[in-house]
C-alpha atoms as one frame of an Amber mdcrd trajectory, in Angstrom:
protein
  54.607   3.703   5.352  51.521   4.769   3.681  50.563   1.463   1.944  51.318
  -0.012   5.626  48.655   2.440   6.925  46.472   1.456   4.202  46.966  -2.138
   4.821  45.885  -1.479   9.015  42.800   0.544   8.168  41.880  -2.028   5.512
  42.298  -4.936   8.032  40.583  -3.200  11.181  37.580  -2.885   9.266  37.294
  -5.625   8.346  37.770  -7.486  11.671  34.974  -4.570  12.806  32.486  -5.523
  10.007  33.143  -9.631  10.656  32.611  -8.539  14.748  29.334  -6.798  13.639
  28.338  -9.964  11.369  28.881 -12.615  14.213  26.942 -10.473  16.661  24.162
  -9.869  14.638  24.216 -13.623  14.333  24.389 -14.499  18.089  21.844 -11.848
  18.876  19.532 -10.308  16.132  16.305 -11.245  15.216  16.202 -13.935  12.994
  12.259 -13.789  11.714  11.623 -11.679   8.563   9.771  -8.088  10.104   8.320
  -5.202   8.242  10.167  -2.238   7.187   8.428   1.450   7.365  11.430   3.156
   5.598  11.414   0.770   2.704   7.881  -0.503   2.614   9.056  -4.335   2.240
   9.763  -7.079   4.801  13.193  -7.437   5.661  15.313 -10.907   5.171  15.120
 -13.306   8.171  17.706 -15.806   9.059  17.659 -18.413   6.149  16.584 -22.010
   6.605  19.731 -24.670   6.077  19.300 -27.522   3.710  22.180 -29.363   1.736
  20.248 -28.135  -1.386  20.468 -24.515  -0.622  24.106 -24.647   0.375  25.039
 -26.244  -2.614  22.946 -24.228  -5.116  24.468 -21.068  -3.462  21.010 -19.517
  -1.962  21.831 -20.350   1.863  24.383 -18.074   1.724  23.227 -15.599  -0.706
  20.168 -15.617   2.256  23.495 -14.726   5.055  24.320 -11.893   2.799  20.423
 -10.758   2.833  19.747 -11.030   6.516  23.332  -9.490   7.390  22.447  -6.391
   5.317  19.376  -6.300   6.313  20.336  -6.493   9.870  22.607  -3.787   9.861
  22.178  -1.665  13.085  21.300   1.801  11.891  20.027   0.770   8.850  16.573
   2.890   9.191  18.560   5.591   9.062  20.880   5.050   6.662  17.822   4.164
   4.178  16.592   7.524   5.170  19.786   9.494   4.191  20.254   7.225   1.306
  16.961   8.594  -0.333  17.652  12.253   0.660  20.841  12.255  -1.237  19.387
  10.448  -4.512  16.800  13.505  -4.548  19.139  15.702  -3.918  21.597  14.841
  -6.598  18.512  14.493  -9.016  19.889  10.719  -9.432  15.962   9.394  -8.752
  13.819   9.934 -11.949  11.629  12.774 -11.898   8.953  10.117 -12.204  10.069
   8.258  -9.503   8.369   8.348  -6.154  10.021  10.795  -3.696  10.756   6.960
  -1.784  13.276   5.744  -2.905  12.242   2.167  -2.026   8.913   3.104  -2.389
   8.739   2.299  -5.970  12.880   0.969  -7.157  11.809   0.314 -10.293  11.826
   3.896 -11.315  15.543   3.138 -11.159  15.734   1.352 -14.116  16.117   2.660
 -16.989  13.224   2.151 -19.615  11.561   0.419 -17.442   7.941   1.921 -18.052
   9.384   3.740 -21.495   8.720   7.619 -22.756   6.904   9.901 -19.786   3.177
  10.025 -20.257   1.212  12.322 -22.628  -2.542  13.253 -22.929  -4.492  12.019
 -25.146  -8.124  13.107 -25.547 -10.814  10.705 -25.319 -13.879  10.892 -27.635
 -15.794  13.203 -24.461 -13.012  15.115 -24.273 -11.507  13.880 -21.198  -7.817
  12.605 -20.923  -6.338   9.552 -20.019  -2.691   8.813 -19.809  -0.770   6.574
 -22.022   2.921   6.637 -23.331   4.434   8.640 -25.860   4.124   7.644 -29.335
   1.841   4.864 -28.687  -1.848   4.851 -29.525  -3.942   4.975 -26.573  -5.742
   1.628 -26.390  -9.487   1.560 -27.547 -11.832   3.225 -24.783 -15.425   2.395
 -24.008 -17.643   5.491 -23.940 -17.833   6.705 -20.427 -21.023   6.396 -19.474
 -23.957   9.008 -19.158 -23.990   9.602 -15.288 -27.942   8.076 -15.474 -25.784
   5.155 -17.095 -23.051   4.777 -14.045 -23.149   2.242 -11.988 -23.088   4.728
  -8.993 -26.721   5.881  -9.444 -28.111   2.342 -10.111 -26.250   0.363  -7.178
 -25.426   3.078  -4.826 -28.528   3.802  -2.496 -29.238   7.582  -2.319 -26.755
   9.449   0.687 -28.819   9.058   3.543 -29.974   5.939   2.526 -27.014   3.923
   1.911 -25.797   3.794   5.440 -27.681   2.782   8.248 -28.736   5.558  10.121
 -27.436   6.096  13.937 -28.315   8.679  16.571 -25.219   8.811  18.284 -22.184
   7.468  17.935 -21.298   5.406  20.579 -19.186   2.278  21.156 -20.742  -0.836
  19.901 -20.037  -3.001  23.329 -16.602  -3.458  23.978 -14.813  -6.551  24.305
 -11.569  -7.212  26.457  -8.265  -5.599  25.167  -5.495  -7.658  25.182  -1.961
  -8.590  23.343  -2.999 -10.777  19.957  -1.009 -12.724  17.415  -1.721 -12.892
  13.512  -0.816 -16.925  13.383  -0.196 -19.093  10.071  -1.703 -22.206  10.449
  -0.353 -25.407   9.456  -1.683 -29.160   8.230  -0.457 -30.605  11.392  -2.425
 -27.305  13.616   0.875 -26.134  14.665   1.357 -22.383  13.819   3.756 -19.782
  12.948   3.352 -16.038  14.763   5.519 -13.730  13.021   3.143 -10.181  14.361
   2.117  -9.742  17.410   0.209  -6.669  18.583   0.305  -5.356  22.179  -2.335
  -3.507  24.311  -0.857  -0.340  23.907  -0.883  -0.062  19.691  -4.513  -1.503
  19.643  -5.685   1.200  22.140  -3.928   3.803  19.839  -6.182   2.529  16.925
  -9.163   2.480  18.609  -8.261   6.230  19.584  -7.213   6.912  16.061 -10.061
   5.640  14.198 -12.580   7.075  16.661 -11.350  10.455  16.955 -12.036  10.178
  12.716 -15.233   9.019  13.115 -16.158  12.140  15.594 -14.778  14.233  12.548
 -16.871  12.759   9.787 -20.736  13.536   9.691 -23.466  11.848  11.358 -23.813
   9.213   8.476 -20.144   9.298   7.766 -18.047   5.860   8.091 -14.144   5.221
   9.317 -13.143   2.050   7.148  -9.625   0.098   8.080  -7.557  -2.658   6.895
  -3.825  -3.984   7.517  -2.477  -5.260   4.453  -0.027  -8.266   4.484   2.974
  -8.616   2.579   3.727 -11.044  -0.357   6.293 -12.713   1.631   3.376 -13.132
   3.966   0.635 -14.548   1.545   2.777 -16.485  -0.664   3.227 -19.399   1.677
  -0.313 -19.727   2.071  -1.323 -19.892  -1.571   1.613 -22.596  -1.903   0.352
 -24.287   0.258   2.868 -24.556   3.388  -0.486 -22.991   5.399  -3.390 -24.439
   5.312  -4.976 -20.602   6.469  -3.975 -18.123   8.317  -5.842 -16.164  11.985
  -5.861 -13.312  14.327  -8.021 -11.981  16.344  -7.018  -7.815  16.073  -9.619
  -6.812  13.644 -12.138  -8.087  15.686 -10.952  -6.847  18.953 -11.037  -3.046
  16.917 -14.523  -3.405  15.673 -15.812  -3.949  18.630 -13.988  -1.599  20.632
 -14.413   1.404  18.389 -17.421   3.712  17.581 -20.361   2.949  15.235 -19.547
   4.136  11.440 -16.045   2.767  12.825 -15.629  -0.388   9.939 -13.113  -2.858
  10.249 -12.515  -5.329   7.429  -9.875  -8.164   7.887  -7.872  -8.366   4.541
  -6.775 -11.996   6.093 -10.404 -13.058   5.753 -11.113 -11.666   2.341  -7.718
 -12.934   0.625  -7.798 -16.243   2.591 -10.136 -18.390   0.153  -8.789 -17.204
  -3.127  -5.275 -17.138  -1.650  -5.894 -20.937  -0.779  -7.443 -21.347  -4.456
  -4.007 -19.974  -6.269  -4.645 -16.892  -7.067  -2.175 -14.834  -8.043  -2.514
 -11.208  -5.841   0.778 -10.228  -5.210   3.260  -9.656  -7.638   6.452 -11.857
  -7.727   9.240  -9.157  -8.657   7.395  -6.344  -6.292   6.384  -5.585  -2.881
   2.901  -4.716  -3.519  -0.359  -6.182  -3.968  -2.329  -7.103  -7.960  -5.357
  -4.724  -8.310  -7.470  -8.071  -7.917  -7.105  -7.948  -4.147  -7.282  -4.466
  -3.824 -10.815  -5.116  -5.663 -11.752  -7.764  -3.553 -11.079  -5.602  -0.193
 -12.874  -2.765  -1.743 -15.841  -5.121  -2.291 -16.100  -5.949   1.347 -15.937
  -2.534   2.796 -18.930  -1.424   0.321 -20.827  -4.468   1.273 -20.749  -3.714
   4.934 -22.357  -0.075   4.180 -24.534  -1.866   1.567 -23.249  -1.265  -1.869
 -23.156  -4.133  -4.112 -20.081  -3.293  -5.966 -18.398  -4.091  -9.396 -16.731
  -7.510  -9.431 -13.228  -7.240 -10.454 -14.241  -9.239 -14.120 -16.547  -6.130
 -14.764 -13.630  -4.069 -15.533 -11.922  -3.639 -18.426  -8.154  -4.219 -18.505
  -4.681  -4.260 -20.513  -2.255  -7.026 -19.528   1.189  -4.956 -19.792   3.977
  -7.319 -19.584   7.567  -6.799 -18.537   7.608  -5.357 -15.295  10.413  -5.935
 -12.734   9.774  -4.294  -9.320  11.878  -3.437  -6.232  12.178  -6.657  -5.391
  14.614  -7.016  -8.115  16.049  -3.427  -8.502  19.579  -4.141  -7.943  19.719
  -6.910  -7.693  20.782  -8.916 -11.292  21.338 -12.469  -9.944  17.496 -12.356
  -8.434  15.936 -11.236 -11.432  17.644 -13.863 -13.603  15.869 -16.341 -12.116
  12.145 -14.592 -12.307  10.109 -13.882 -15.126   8.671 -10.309 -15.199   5.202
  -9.788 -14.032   2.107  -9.012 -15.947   0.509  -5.688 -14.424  -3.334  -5.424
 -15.497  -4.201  -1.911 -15.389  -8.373  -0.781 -15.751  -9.230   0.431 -18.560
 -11.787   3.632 -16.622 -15.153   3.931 -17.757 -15.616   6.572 -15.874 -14.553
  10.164 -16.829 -12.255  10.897 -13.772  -9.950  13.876 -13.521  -6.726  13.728
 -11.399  -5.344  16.797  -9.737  -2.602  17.251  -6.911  -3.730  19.831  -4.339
  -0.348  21.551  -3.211  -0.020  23.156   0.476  -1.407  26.554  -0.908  -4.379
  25.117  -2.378  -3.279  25.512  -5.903  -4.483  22.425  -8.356  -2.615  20.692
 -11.558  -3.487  18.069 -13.140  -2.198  14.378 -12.390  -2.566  11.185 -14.054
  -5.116   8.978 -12.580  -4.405   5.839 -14.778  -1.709   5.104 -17.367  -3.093
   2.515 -19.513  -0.048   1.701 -21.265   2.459   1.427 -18.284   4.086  -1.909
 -17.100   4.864  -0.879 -13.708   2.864  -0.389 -10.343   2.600   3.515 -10.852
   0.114   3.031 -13.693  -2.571   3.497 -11.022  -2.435   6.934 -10.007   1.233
   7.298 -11.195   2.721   6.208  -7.942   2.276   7.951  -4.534   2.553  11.581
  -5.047   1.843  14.593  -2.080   0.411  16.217  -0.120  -3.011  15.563  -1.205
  -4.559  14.554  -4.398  -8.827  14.484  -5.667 -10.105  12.899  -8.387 -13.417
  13.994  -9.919 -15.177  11.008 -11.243 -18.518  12.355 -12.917 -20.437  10.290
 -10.305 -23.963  12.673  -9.187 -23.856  10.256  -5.413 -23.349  13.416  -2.927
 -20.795  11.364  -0.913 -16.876  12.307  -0.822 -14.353   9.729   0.267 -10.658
  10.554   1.415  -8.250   7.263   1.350  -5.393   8.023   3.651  -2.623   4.876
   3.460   0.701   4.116   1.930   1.368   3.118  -2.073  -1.034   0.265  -1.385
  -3.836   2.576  -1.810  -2.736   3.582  -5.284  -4.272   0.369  -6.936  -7.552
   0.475  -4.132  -8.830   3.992  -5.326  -9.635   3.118  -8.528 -12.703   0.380
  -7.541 -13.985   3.343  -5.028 -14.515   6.179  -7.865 -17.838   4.346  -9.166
 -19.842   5.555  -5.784 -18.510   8.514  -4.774 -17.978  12.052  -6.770 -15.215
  12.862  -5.238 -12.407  10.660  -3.831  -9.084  12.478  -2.171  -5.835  10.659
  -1.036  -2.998  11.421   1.195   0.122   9.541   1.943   1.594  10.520   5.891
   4.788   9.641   5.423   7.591  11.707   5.587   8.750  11.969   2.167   5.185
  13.397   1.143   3.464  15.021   3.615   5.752  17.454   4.972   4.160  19.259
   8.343   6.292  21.939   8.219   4.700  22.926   5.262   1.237  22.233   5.924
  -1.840  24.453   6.160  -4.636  22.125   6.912  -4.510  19.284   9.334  -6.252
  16.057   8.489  -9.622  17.457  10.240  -9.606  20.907   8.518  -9.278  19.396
   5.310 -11.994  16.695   6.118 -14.220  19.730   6.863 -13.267  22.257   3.912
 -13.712  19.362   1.384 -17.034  17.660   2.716 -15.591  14.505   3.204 -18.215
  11.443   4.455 -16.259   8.268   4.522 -12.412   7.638   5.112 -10.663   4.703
   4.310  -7.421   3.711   5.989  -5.247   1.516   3.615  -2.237  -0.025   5.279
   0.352  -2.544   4.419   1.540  -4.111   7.320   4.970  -2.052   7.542   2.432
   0.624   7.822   0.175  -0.453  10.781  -0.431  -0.734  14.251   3.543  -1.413
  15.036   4.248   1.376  12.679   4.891   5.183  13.126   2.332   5.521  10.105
  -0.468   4.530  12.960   1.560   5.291  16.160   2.694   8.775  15.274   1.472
  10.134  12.279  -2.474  10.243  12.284  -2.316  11.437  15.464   0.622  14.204
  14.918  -1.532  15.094  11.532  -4.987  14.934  12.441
């Protein structure tokens, strides 16, 4: 009787999992979409070819897009990482995300926990245990930064305004982000409504009101590899939308809007390599070459990304992988160039009470994606780079500002970070909103650093700069 029981309750589920599978078939979406929870784009509905089908990959893609179609799945990611911390299963390394950064799953993965060692001015940089810190170049005397020399004086720098007012708006209307093809057909995979763009253009002006009279409100949305890849392959010929546009000139002056589309395009199209192949985030190149084209438009002429110095740590797998062996078989581990600083910047994590410790800001010797800034970490962190500018800069975004920050620090004394989501910026705990601590810090420029899973069809902008601010 009870192994017929089991044999019933073994059966029914699994004529309720095969219904599930063959509705979600019949009826779910079938393009790949963006994922707040886990910070990746989730698996569309493969394409069919004899090749894949025979090589096994058509229906290792069913098995993706199934799992990744799973009703309920948001929250089940959500529990999912609550018990891991919880049960102290996650590293203590390890971003409070689970699937913010998986590769802190793996074991030795970026080796021994970081220790300080002292650099000839007395400042510390990060590298791993029991191995030599690589060979530093003398931070520079702050007469000798390139701060002083390329950054005009505050109050010179930015183009002065009396009042800031809108710069003459422009009809609002639904756009698509399109992926252009040889042939000028396209594919659409985003499209943004009326409704999310007039939340931005609340969002970012109700930040610019909160920011001095020279102050500026810089935003970009971030695509995905799964995104970009195609285009440097070549199955695009270039890529379109009209949304950063429509926000620049619908918002406030001091309001900046760069399109990372525009910037990556070219060297996308050229072969660049910007996104890593075994991770969902982007290579400190692009974040260099967006940081570039937000200084230019407030008339800094910043570092190129060659006049850095970098190691080239090899052997990193990334979530993309984590967990799964078969994938990572068949890729070879990526190659993460982390900056050497020149700069003598100190990290510290400011906790709800205002207390301060200490925090890496780059781990020279780490082969992994947390070697910038050791990963996303909360509620707020500030980074004292020896730069005499008189400008502060707060970076609010998801882990893709972790690799941006570092190509700000040269023209600014001071820049701070935040990360809204829920797993590290808890309200219930907070003391400052976004505005206080704008004020009680000085801040003159924000920058709002967004993958796409955290833009305007996000909670990130929908919800939580509002809810926060």
């Amino acid at each position: 009787m009870k192994h017929r029981f089991t044999f019933y309750l073994t059966y029914g589920c699994v004529v309720l999992f095969g219904m599930l599978g063959v509705l979600l078939l019949l009826f779910g979406e079938k393009s790949p979409r963006p994922s707040e929870e886990e910070n990746r784009t989730l698996a569309g509905f493969p394409s069919f070819s004899f090749g894949s089908v025979g090589d096994g990959s058509f229906m290792r893609g069913i098995e993706d897009y199934l799992s990744d179609g799973m009703p309920g799945r948001g929250r089940i990611v959500s529990k999912t990482a609550a018990w891991l911390g919880a049960l102290s299963l996650a590293s203590e390394d390890a971003d409070a995300n689970a699937f913010e950064a998986v590769e802190a799953f793996g074991e030795g993965d970026d080796g021994p926990d970081p220790v300080a060692t002292p650099t000839p001015d007395g400042d510390e940089i990060l590298a791993p245990a029991e191995t030599p810190s690589a060979a530093l170049p003398t931070p520079p005397e702050p007469s000798e930064t390139p701060a002083p020399a390329e950054t005009p004086e505050p109050g010179t720098s930015q183009s002065p305004r009396e009042t800031a007012t809108p710069k003459g708006p422009t009809e609002i209307k639904t756009v698509k982000f399109r992926q252009i093809r040889a042939d000028g057909t396209a594919r659409e995979p985003y499209t943004f409504d009326k409704d999310a763009i007039n939340n931005a253009i609340g969002v970012f002006n109700a930040f610019r009101d909160a920011l001095p009279e020279d102050g500026h409100v810089f935003f970009t949305q971030i695509p995905f590899p799964e995104i970009a890849f195609p285009l440097q392959e070549g199955k695009y010929v270039g890529w379109e939308c009209d949304l950063e546009a429509m926000l620049e000139a619908n918002t406030k002056e001091g309001v900046i809007v760069v399109s990372t589309l525009d910037v990556l395009e070219a060297p996308l199209l050229a072969g660049e390599d910007l996104y890593f192949k075994t991770d969902h985030h982007w290579k400190p190149r692009a974040a260099c070459y967006v940081a570039q084209a937000m200084l230019a438009r407030i008339g800094i002429d910043a570092l190129s990304y060659d006049d850095y110095t970098y190691n080239h740590n090899s052997g990193f797998y990334g979530s993309k992988v984590s967990g799964n062996p078969e994938l990572k078989q068949t890729l070879p581990p990526d190659t993460v160039e982390v900056m050497i600083p020149s700069l003598p910047v100190k990290g510290y994590v400011i906790d709800w009470d205002g207390t301060e410790r200490s925090t890496p800001y780059i781990v020279t010797d780490r082969a992994s994606y947390r070697a910038y800034l050791n990963g996303t970490v909360g509620p707020w962190r500030r980074y004292e780079t020896g730069v005499d500018c008189g400008r502060k800069a707060l970076v609010i975004g998801d882990s893709y500002l972790c690799c941006f920050v570092p190509y700000l620090t040269p023209y600014y004394e001071e820049v701070h970070t935040t990360d809204l989501r829920k797993d590290y910026y808890d309200a219930s705990h907070r003391t400052w909103t976004i505005r206080e601590y704008i004020e009680k810090n000085g801040i003159d420029d924000v920058y709002l650093i967004l993958s796409t899973a955290s833009g305007l069809n996000s909670d990130y902008l929908n919800t939580y700069l509002k809810k926060y601010f």
